[in-house]
Every structure is written in C-alpha cells, then in structure tokens.
C-alpha positions as CSV (number, residue, x, y, z in Angstrom):
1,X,20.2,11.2,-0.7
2,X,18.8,11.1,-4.1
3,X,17.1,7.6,-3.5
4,X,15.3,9.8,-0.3
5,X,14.5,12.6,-2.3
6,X,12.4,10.2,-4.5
7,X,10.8,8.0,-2.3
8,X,9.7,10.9,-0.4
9,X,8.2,13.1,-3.6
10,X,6.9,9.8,-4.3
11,X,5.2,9.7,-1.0
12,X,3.7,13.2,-1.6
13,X,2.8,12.6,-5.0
14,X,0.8,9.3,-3.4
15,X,-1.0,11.1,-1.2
16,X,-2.6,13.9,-3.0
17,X,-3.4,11.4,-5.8
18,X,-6.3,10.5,-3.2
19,X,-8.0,13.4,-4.4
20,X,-9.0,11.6,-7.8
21,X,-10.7,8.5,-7.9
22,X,-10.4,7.6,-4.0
23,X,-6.8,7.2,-4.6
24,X,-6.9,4.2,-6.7
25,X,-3.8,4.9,-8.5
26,X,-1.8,5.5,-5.0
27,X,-0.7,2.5,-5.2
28,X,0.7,2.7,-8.7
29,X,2.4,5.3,-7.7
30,X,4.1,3.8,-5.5
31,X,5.3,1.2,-6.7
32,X,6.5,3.2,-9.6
33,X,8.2,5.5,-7.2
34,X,10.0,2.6,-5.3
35,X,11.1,0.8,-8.3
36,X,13.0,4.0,-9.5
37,X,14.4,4.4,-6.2
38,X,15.8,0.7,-6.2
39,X,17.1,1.2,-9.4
40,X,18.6,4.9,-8.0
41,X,20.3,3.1,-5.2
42,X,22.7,0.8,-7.5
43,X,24.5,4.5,-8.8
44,X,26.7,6.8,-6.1
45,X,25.1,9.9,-5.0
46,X,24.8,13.3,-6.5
47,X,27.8,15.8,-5.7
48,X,25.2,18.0,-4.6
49,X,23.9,16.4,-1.7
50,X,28.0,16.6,-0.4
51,X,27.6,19.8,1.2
52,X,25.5,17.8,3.8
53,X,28.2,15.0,4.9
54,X,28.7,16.4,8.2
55,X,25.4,15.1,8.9
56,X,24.2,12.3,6.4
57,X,26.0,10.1,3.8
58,X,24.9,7.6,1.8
59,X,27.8,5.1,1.5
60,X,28.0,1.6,0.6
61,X,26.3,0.5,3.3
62,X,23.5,2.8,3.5
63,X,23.0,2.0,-0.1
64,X,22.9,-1.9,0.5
65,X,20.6,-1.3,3.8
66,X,18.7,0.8,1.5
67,X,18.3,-1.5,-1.3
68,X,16.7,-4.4,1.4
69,X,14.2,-1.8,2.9
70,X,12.6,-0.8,-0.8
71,X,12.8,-4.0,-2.1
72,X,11.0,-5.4,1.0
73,X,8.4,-2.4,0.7
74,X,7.6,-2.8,-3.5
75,X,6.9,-6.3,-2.1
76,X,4.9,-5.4,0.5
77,X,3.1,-2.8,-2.1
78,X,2.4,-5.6,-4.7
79,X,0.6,-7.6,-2.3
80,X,-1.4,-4.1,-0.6
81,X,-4.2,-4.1,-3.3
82,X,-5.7,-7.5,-1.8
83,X,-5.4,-6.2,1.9
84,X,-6.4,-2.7,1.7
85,X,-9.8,-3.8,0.1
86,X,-11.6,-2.2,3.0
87,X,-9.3,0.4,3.2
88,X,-10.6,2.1,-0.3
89,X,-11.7,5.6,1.0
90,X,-8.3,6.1,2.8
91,X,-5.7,4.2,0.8
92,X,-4.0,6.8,-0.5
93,X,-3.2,8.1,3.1
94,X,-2.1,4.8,4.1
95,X,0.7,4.0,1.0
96,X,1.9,7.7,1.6
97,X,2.6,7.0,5.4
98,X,4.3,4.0,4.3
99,X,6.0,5.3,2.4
100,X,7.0,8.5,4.8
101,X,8.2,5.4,7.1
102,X,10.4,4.7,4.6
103,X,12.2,8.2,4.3
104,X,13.3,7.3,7.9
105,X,14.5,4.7,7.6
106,X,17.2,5.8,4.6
107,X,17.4,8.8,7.3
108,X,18.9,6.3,9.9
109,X,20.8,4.4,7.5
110,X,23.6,7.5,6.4
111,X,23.3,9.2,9.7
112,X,26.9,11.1,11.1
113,X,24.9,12.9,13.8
114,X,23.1,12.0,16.5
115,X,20.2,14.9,15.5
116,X,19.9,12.4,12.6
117,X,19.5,9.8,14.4
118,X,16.4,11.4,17.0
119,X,15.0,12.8,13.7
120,X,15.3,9.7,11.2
121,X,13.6,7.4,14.4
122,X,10.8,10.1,14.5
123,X,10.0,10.1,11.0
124,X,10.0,6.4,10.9
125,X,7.7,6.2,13.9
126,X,5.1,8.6,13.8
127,X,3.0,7.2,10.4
128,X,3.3,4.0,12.3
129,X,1.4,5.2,15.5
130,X,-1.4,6.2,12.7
131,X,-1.7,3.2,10.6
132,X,-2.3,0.9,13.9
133,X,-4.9,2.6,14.1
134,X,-6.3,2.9,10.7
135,X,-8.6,-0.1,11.1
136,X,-11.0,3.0,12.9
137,X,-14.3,0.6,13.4
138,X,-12.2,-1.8,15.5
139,X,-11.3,-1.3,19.3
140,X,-8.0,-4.0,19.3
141,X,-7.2,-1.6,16.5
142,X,-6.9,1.7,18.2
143,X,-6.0,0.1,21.3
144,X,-3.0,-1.0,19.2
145,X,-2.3,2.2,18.1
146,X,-2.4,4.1,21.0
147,X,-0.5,1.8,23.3
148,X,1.9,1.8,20.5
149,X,2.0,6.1,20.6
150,X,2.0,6.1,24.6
151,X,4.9,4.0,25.0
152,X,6.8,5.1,21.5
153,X,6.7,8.8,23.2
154,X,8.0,7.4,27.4
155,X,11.0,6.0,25.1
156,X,11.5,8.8,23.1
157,X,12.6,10.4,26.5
158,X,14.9,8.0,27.1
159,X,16.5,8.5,23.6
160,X,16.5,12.3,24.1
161,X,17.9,12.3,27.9
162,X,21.0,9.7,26.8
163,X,21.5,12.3,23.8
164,X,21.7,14.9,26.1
165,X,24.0,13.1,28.7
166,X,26.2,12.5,25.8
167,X,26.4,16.1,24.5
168,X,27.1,17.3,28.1
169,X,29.8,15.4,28.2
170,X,31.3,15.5,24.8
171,X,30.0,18.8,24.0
172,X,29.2,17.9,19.9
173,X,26.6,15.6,18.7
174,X,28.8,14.4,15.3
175,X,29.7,10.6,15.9
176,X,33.4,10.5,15.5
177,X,33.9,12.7,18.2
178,X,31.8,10.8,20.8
179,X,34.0,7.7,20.0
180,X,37.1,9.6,19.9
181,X,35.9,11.1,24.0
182,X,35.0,7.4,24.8
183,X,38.1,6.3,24.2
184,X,39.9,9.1,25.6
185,X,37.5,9.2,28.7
186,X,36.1,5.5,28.7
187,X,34.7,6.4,33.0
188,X,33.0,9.3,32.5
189,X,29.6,8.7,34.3
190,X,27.3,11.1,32.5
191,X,28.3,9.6,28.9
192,X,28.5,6.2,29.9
193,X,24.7,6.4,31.6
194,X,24.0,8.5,28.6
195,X,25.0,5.2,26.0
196,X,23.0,3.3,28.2
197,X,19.9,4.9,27.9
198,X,20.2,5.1,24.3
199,X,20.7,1.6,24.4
200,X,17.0,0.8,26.0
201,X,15.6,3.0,24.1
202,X,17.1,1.2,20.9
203,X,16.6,-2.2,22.6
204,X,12.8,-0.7,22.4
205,X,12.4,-0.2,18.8
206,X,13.9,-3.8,17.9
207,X,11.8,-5.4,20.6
208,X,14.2,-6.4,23.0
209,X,12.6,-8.0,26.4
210,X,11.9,-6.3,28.8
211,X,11.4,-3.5,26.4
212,X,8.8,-5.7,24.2
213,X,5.4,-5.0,25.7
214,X,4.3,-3.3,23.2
215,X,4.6,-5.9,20.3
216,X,2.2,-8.4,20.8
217,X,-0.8,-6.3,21.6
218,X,0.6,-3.9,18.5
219,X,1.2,-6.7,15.6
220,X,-2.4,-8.2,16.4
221,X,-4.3,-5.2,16.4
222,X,-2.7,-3.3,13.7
223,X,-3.9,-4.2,9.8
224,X,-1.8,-7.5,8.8
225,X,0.2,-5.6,5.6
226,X,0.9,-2.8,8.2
227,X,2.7,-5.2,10.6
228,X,4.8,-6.7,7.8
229,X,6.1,-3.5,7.1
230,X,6.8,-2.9,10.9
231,X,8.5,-6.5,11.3
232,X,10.1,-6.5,8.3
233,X,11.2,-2.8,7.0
234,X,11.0,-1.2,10.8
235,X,13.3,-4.1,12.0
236,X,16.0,-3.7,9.4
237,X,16.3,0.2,9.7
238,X,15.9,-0.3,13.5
239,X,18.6,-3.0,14.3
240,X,20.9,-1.5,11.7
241,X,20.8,1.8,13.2
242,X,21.2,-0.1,16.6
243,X,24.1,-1.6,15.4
244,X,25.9,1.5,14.0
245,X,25.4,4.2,16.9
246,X,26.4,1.4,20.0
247,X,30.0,0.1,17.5
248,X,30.4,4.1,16.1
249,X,29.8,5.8,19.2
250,X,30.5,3.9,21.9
251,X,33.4,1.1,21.7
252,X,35.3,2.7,24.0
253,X,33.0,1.6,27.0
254,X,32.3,-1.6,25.3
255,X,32.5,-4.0,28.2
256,X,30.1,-1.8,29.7
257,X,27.1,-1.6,27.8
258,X,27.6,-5.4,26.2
259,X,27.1,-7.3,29.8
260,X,23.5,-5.2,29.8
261,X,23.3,-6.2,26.3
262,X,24.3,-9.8,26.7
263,X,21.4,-10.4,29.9
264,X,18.7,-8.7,27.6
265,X,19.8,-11.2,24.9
266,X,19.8,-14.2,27.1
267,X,16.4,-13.5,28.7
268,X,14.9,-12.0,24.9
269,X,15.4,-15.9,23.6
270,X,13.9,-17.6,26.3
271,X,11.5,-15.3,27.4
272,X,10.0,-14.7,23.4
273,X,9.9,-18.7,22.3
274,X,8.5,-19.4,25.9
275,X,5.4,-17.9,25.1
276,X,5.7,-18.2,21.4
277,X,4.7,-22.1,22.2
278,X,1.6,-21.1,24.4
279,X,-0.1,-18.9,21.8
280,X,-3.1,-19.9,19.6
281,X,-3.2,-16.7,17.1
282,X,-0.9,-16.8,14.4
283,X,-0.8,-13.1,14.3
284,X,0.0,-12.9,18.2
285,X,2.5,-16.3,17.9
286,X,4.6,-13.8,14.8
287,X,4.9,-10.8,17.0
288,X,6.8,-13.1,19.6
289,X,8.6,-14.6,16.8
290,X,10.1,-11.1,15.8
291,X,10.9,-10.3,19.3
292,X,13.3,-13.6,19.3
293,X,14.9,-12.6,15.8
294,X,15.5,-9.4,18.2
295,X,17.5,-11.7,20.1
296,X,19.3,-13.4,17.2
297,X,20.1,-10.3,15.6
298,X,21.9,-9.3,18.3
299,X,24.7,-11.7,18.3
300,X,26.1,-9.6,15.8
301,X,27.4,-7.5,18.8
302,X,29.5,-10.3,19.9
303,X,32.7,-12.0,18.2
304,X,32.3,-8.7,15.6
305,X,34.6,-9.0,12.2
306,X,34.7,-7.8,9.4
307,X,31.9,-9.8,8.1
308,X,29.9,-8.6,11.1
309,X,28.0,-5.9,9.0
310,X,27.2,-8.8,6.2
311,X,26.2,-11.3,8.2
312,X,23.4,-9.0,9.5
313,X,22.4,-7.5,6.5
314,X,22.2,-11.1,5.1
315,X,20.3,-12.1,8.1
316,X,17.5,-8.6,8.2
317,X,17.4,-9.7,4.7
318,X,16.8,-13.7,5.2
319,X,14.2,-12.7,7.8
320,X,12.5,-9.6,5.9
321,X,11.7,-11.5,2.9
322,X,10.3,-14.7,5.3
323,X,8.1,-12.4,6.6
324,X,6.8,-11.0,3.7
325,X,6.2,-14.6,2.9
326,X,4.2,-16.2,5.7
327,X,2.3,-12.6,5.8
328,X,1.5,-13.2,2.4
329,X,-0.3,-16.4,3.5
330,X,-1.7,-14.7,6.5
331,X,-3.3,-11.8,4.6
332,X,-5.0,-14.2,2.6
333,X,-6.4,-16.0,5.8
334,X,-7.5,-13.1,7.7
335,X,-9.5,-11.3,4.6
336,X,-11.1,-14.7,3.5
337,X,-12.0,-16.4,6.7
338,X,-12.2,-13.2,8.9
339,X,-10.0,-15.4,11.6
340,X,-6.2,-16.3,12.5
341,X,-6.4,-19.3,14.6
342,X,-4.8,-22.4,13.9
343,X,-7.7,-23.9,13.0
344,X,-8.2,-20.2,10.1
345,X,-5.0,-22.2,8.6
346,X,-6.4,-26.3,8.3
347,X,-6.5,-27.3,5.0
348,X,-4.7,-24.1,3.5
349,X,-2.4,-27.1,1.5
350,X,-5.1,-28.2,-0.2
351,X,-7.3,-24.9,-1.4
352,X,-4.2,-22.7,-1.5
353,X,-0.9,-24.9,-2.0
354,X,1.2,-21.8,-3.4
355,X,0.3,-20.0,-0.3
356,X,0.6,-23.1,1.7
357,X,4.3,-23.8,0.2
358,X,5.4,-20.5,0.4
359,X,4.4,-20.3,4.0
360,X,6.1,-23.4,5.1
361,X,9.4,-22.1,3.1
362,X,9.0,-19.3,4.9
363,X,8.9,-20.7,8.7
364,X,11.6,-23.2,8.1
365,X,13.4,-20.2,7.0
366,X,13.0,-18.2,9.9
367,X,13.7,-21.9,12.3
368,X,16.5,-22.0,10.6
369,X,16.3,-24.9,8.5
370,X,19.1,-26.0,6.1
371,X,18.6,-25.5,2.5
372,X,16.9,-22.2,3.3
373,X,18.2,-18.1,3.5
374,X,17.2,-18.6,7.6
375,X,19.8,-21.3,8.0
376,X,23.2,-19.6,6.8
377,X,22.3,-16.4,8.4
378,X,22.2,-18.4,11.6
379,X,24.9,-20.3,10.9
380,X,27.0,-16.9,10.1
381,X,25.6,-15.4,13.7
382,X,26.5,-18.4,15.6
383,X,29.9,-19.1,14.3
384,X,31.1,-15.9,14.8
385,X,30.3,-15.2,18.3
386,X,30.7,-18.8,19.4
387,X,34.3,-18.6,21.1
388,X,33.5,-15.0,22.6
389,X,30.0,-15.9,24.3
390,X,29.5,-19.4,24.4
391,X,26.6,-19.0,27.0
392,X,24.8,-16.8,25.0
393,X,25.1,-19.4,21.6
394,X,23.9,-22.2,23.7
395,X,21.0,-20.2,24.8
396,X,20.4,-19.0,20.8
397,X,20.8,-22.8,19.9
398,X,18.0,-23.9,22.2
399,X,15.8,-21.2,21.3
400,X,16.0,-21.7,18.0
401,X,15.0,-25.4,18.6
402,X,11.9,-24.4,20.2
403,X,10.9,-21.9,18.1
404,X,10.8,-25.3,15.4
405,X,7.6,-26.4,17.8
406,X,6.0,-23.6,17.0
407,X,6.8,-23.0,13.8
408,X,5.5,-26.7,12.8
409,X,1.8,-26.1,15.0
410,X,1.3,-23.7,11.6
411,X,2.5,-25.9,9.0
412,X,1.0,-29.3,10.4
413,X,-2.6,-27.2,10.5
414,X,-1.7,-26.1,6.6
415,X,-0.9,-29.8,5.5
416,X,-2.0,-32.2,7.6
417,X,-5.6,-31.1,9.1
418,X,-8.6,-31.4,7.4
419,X,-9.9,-28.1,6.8
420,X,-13.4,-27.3,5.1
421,X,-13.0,-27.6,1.5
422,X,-14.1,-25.3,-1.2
423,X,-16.2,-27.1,-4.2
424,X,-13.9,-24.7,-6.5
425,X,-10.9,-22.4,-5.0
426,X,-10.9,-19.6,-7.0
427,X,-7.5,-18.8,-8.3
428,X,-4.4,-17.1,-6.7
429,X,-4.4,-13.4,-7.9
430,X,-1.5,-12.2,-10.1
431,X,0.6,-10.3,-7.8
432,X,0.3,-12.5,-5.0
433,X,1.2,-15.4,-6.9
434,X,4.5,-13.1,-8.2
435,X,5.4,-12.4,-4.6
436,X,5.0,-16.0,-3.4
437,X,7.4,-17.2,-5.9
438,X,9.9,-14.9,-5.5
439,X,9.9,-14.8,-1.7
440,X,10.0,-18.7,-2.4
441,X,12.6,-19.0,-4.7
442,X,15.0,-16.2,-3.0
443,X,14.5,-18.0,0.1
444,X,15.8,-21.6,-1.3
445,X,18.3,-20.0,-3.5
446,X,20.2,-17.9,-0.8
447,X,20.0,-21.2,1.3
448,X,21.7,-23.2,-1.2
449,X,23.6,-20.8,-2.9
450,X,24.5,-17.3,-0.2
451,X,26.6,-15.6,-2.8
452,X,23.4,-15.2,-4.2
453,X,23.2,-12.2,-2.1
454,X,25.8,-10.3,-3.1
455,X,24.5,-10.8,-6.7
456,X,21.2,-9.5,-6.2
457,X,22.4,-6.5,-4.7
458,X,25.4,-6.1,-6.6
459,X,28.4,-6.4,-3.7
460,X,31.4,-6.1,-4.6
C-alpha cells in the first residue's frame, strides 16, 4: 500500500502543479513520482498498512503486477511530452488522471474484498471516460468518450447486480468465504448467476467479444498516448483482476462459468483477427488486435498450474511493452503527418528507421514470432492448456496465424513502399529514442533469454 500511497500523492501533487507555468513540470513530477514507486515496490510493505488485510494486501504478486503497470506508465510518461504538445493548457489534468488510473489498478491488484474490487474498477475507469474525451475540438473524440462512459456505466450494473447475487447468497463480501460457499454449495442459483454476471462484466473491461463494442470506436477516437495506457496498463490490471476473482471466488462452479468462458474465447479469436484483416487505420486495426490478446490471455483459465499466474504476467508484460512500442511509432505518425493509414506509414524505414525497427519488433512480438518476448508467452499459453482444450488451441493457433497478415500490411508499408521523402529528417528526440531501445531490446532479450523476466523484476 505504500507504493499507492505514492503514486496517488504523486498524482495530486501533479495536478495542482498546473497552476504554475501551465503545468509544465507535471510531467516531471510524474515521472519522479513513478520511479520512487517502482523502486518502493521491490521492499515489503509497511506494518502499518496491516490493519487493513481484511480488505487489501499487497503480496508478491500484487507487487510483481504492480511493478509491470508503473514501469509500463514511466514509459508511457517519457514518451507524453511529444504527444501532449497540443495538450499544453490542460496537461497537468491529463498526467494526474493517468496517474489516478493507476491507483486502481494497485487497488485491483491486493484486493480480499469484493468492495475492493467495484471500488478499485471505478477508480481505474472514471479518468478514462475523461481523457477520451480530452481532444475537446474533435467530434470522434467525444464521441469516443462518451460511448466509452454510456456503456462503462450499463456494465457497471452488471458488476454491482452479480455482487449483490453473491452477497445474498453468501452473506459476506471477503473472497475466501465465497469460495469456501461455492464449494460447499456449488448449485446455488442466485450465486452461480451472480459469478456469471461478474463474469460479462469482466469479459467487458478486457474486451471480450461480444462485450467489445466499445473498443474500436474508443482506441481511434481517444488521444494515441491515452489508448496505450488503456491497452497496455488497463489490460494488465483488468485481466489480472479477471483472473483472480473467477480462480479465488469461484472454483467451485468451475465447469460452469468456463463453457461460457470457452465460447466467448473461441468466437473473441476469430471474430477480432476477422476484422483485424479488413481494416485500413492502424489505430482501428490495434484496437481489434487487443481484443484478440483478450482472447489469448484467456487461455490461462484452462490447463491452470502453478506457472498459470507467470505465464500471464510474462505474457500482460510481453504484450504491454509491444504496445508501448508500436504506439511509440504511431504517435510519431499521427502528430507529424496528421494521418494513420497505411499509406501515414510508407517510407517510415527510411526517414525514421529506429521507429521503423522498433515497430516491426514490436508486431512480430505480438504475432508471436520466435526470437521475440510475444513468442514464449504464446508458447507458455498454448502448452499449458493444450491437453485440456484442444479446440480452443487450434482455434488460438489459427488466429494467431492471421493476425501475421495483418501485422505484415504495417511493416511491408514501413519498409517496402515508397513513401515521400524528407530532404533532411530531423533527428529522433531523446526520450523517444530511450523508449525505442528499451522496448526493443526487452522485447529480443525476453525472447531469447525469458529468465530475463524474473531478473528484471527480481523473482525469486
């Protein structure tokens, strides 16, 4: 709880630093703030924050899950001074409601309650529904962000009424005792619908289909650094709290609640690289591409071990930092050439090879190619679940090798169209060229080497 206690006086500190200089040193701040909290997270809690273990702990593995999310987000910060160039008057605003986003997710990772849970998805919802919409001169924009706020509030709803269902039946909202009742009482009606509906709403925040209306229309109109924080950060305290409440909470009714999880899975993967091939904006062709990591990600749920937890945080890792790298390259495209096309990208290997490179790393990473972070978390996903749901690995297998057609439309435009050419590209600034070689080098280096994980977040 200390590393939320300073991320969030970091995000207030942020905010009313807007008042001086039209928050040019928000940024700053923030980064600051996040690189003491990254450091924070490597030492155990204070014995203070005990006294508050009925309802939040922060364990090993809200520590590790905690370590990706701010790492991801000082990454995302570094590269914020380029994007948020028309931003100026309001930046301030928009690093502190990043940074509020944040404080739910570390909520949602230590949660023992399912108050914590409806509270920690609030927090890490509500500054999103406001930065869609903080391009305020552009309709797509605010179309974005209130599509985004509509449909964010119908599934709130849902999450509420399945809590309630639960608590009617179980009578306590603490997690140990809704497993110990589901395994006691595995037919009970009311809880069982009640798992269910937390399920869709759940399936809802990663982007499951049918639940994924809302991301296309979302990731295009909302401010390119804003929708890498929401596929990158959002997804990883999203799936991970999806992950924990449905094997905590509910193992008891298991069978139940993975057949509707395993038809949501098939159709995600087919349905999202379907119409990942048809599209023409990059922006728009990325949003479906996170909807089908949706998919991947959720083979965790079947074959589980002991490495279940791992393999996910290695694979919400291996994608998070992709993301961060082709959105790197995409920021870059949108702010110079005002457009995100295919065509926005010919050339890009010649004027901007770092971008270029680190774009292409970063798509083969998330197709899954060998030598990259992508491939071994696939690889982990696959094996494990391959004797328990063979149907649904086939289905992940061919998805993934469609997802490589699209993927490859980017990359051929970077390298092998000819693109206007600039009589003298002006140089790569400083931190983007420090984010594109890291996102880079992490990306190859987990590929060839996956201990490589453990080591930069110091697993034991």
């Amino acid at each position: 709880m200390t590393v939320l206690v300073v991320i969030f006086l970091t995000a207030v500190v942020a905010l009313f630093s807007g008042t001086y200089g039209k928050g040019k040193f928000s940024r700053n701040i923030g980064i600051l703030g996040l690189g003491l909290a990254f450091g924070g997270s490597f030492f155990p809690d204070s014995f203070v924050f005990q006294r508050y273990a009925s309802m939040y702990i922060f364990g090993a593995n809200a520590a590790l899950f905690s370590k990706i999310s701010i790492l991801i987000t000082l990454l995302i910060f570094i590269l914020s001074d380029f994007s948020f160039g028309s931003h100026r008057s309001y930046q301030s605003e928009l690093y502190a409601l990043m940074l509020f986003s944040l404080c739910g997710g570390i909520i949602l990772f230590g949660f023992q309650n399912l108050i914590i849970v409806f509270l920690g998805i609030e927090i890490l919802s509500i500054p999103l529904y406001v930065m869609a919409g903080s391009k305020k001169t552009e309709l797509r924009s605010i179309e974005s962000s209130l599509k985004y706020f509509l449909i964010g509030a119908f599934v709130t709803g849902f999450l509420l009424f399945g809590i309630a269902l639960v608590y009617g039946s179980v009578g306590s909202f603490d997690v140990y005792r809704i497993r110990t009742y589901g395994e006691i009482n595995p037919l009970d009606r009311g809880y069982t619908m009640g798992a269910i509906l937390i399920l869709s709403a759940l399936a809802f925040k990663v982007s499951l289909v049918p639940f994924h209306m809302w991301s296309p229309d979302v990731y295009q109109g909302t401010p390119s650094i804003i929708t890498a924080f929401m596929s990158s950060v959002v997804k990883v305290a999203a799936f991970y709290t999806f992950f924990k409440l449905m094997t905590l909470c509910f193992p008891g009714i298991f069978s139940v609640w993975i057949s509707v999880l395993s038809v949501l899975v098939i159709v995600t993967l087919l349905v999202s690289n379907i119409m990942g091939l048809v599209q023409h904006n990059v922006k728009r062709m990325l949003a479906y591409s996170s909807i089908s990591h949706a998919g991947y990600l959720s083979i965790t749920f079947f074959g589980m071990t002991n490495l279940s937890l791992y393999i996910l945080a290695f694979y919400l890792f291996a994608y998070a930092i992709s993301t961060v790298g082709i959105f790197a390259c995409l920021t870059w495209v949108e702010k110079e050439k005002g457009d995100l096309s295919l065509k926005a990208f010919s050339g890009l290997g010649k004027t901007r090879p770092l971008l270029a490179v680190t774009a292409a790393v970063s798509l083969f990473s998330m197709a899954g190619i060998p030598i990259t972070a992508g491939f071994i978390g696939k690889l982990g996903l696959f094996s494990q679940a391959i004797r328990t749901s063979p149907l649904v690995i086939l289905v992940a297998v061919l998805g993934s090798a469609v997802s490589i057609a699209y993927y490859l439309k980017v990359i051929r435009a970077m390298f092998f169209s000819a693109g206007y050419t600039e009589k003298k590209a002006p140089k790569t600034s400083l931190p983007y060229t420090i984010v594109a070689l890291f996102t880079t080098v992490t990306i190859v280096v987990m590929g060839v080497c996956p201990d490589a994980f453990a080591f930069l977040f110091n697993l034991r």
